[in-house]
C-alpha atoms as one frame of an Amber mdcrd trajectory, in Angstrom:
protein
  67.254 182.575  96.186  66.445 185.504  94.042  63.485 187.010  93.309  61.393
 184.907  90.617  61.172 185.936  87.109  58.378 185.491  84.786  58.284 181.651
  83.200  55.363 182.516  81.094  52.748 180.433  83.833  50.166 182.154  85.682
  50.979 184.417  88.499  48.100 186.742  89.598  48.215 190.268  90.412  48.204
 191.001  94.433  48.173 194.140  96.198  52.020 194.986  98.133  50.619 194.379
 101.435  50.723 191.039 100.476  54.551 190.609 100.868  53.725 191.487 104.993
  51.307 188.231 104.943  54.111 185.958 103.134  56.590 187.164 105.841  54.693
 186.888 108.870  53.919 183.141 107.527  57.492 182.159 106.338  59.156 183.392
 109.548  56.468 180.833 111.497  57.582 178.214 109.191  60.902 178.523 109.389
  60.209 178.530 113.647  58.103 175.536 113.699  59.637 173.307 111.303  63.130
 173.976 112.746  62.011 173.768 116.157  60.061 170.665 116.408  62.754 168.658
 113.813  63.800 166.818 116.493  60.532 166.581 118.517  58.524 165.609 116.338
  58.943 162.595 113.872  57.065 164.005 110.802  56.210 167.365 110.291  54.046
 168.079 107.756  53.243 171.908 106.136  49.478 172.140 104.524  48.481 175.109
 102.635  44.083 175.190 101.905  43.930 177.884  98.836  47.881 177.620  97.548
  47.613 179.625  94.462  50.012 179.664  91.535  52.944 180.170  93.736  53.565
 183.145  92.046  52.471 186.520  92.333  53.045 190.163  90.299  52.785 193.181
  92.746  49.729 194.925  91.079  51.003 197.864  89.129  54.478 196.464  88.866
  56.328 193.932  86.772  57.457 192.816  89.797  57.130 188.734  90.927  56.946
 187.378  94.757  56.884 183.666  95.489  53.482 182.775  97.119  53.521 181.114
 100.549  53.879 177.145  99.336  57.270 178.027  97.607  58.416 179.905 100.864
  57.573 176.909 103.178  59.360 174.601 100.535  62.314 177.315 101.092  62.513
 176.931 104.749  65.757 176.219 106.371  64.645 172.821 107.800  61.979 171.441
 105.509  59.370 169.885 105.892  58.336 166.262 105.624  55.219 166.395 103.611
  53.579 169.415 101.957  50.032 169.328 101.143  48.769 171.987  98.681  44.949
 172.226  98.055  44.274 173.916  94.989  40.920 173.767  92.926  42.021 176.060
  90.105  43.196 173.799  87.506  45.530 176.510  85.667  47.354 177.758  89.249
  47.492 174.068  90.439  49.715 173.158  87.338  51.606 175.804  87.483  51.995
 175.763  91.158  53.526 172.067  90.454  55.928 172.870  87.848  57.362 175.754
  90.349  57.226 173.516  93.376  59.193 170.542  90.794  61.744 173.748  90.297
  62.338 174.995  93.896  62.848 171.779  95.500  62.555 168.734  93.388  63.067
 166.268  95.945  60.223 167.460  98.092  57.165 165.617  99.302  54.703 166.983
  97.587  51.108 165.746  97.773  48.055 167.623  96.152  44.924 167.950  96.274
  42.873 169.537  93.124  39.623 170.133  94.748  37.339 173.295  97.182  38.983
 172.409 100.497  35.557 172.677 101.882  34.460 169.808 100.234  38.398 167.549
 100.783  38.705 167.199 103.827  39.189 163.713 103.939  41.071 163.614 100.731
  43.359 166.442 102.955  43.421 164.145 105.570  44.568 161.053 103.896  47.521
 163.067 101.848  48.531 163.535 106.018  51.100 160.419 106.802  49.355 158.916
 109.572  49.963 158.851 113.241  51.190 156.096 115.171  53.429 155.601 118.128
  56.610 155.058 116.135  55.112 158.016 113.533  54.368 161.597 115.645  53.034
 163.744 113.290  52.543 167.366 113.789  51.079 169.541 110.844  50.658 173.508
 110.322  48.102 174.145 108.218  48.022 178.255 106.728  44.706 179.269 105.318
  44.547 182.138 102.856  40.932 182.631 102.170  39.903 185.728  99.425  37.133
 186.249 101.515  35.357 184.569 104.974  34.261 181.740 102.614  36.547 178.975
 104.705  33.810 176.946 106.852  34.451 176.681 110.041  33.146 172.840 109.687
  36.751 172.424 107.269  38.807 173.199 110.225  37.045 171.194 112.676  37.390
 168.280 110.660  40.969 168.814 110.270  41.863 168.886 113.820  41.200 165.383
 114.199  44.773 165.419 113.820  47.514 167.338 115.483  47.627 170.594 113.793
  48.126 174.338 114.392  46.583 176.520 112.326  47.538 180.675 110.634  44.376
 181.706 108.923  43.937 185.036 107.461  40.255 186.810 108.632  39.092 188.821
 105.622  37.230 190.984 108.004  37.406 194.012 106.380  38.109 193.618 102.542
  35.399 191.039 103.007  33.367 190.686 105.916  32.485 194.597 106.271  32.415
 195.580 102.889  29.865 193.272 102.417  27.713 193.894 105.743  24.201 194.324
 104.907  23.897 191.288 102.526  25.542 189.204 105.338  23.841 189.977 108.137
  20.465 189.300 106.618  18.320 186.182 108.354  18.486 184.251 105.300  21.877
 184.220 104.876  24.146 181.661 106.226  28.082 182.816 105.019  28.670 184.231
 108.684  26.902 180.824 110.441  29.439 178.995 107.825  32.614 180.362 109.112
  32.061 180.621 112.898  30.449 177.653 112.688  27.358 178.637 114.630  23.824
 180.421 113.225  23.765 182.028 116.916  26.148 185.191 116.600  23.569 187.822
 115.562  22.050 188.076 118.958  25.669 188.595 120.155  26.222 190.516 117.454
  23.284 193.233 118.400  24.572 192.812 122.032  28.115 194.076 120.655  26.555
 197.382 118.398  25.291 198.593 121.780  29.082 198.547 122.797  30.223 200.295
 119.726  31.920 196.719 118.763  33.200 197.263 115.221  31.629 194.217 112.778
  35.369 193.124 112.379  36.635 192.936 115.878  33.621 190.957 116.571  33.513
 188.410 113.993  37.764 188.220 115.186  36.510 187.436 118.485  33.445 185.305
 118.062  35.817 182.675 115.311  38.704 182.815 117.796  35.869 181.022 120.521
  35.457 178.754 118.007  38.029 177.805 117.592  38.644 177.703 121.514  35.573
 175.492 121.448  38.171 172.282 119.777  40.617 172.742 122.369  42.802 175.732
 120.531  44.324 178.127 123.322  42.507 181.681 123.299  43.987 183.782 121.146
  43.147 187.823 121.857  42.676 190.392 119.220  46.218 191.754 120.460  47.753
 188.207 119.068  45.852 188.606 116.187  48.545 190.726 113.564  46.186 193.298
 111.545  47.488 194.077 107.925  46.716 197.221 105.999  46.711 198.365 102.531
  49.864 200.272 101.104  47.540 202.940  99.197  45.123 204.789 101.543  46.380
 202.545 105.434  42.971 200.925 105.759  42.368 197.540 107.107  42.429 194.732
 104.565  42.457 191.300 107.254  43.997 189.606 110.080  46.579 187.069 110.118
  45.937 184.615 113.026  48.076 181.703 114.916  45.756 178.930 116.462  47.669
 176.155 119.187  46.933 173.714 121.724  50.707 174.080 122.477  51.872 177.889
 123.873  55.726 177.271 122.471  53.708 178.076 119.555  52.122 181.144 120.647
  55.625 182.126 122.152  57.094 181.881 118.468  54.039 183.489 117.061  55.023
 186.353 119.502  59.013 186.092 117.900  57.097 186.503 114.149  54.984 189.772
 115.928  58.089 191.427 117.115  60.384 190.813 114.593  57.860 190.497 111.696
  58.474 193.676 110.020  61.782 192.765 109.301  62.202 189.148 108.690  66.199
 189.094 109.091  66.550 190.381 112.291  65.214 187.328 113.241  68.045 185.326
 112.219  70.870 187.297 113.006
């Protein structure tokens, strides 16, 4: 399908880098819901901050479908989709574009913080039974590190992997000092532990940058609800188009390592999404 042109809905600026993100996630997609179709018996695609579906490259006229309307465009789709939205304006138009795209899709929504959904997230999931496999990938696309760590361990009640983007830098550095003061609890929030500043001065005596570290210490975490270690090196950094600098990481969690293995397939061929496929 071509490029989207403007139906007069919301679509909100983004920098270019953000076309990198959208591939990197599409081209896991397209892996995991063609490769456990006939492994799996539902397979179901969530999305935690889906946006408009949308986008205008800042400084452009030009419009890029947002990550829901890729995984809607997958080769195999999915079963279910669950898009959590709490933006009133992007979740309606979000549904009119999803309607569009694929109009016989399972869509199921839910209007509200995902931080404070889970179980409504949960119960849009089909349920698992032994006639009923269900095996969900869940992509969360934070602005900043204001996902809770506790959101994520509730949701792997269920058999999920999860791509989260780490706004280490545009976020998490940029805003340092008011973050690593004792009274503040964002940091404790999304690693899901108040213990990481004595680490944290253990790491500045190593020349640790903030960012690496905060990579590492939510990547235990997540280790710490059975997800297989995944490195910095697995961890795909993306960097602004204007000036090269660090914006975020994009980052696969698994219990399974077929996943990390096609994780590995989006890292090599990720830069250009059709050699992939030919």
């Amino acid at each position: 399908m071509d490029a989207p042109t403007d139906d007069g809905l919301i679509s909100p600026e983004v920098g270019a880098w953000t076309e990198e993100k959208h591939r990197l996630v599409s081209l896991y997609a397209t892996l995991f819901s063609s490769g456990m179709k006939d492994k799996w018996d539902t397979r179901v695609y969530i999305e935690l901050y889906a946006g408009a579906g949308y986008s205008r490259i800042r400084g452009t006229s030009r419009m890029i479908f947002g990550s829901p309307l890729n995984a809607l465009r997958v080769n195999d789709p999915f079963d279910t989709y669950v898009f959590c939205e709490d933006d009133p304006e992007k979740l309606t138009a979000l549904k009119s574009r999803a309607k569009r795209i694929a109009p016989s899709a399972n869509v199921r929504y839910v209007p509200y913080d995902c931080n404070q959904s889970t179980e409504q997230i949960l119960s849009a999931i089909p349920q698992y039974s032994p006639g009923n496999r269900v095996l969900s990938l869940c992509f969360a696309d934070p602005y900043d590190i204001g996902l809770k760590f506790a959101t994520l361990r509730a949701l792997s009640k269920v058999y999920v992997d999860f791509i989260v983007l780490l706004a280490l830098w545009s976020d998490a550095n940029r805003a340092y000092k008011r973050y690593v003061m004792e009274d503040a609890i964002k940091v404790d929030e999304f690693l899901g532990s108040p213990n990481w500043r004595t680490k944290w001065a253990s790491a500045q005596l190593q020349a640790i940058e903030f960012p690496k570290f905060l990579a590492e210490e939510f990547a235990t975490s997540m280790e710490s609800l059975g997800y297989l270690r995944t490195p910095i090196h697995r961890m795909k950094r993306v960097r602004s188009d204007e000036k090269n600098l660090p914006l975020y990481y994009v980052a696969l969690f698994s219990k399974n390592e077929r996943a990390h293995k096609f994780w590995d397939e989006v890292l090599k061929y990720g830069t250009d999404q059709k050699n992939l496929f030919d």
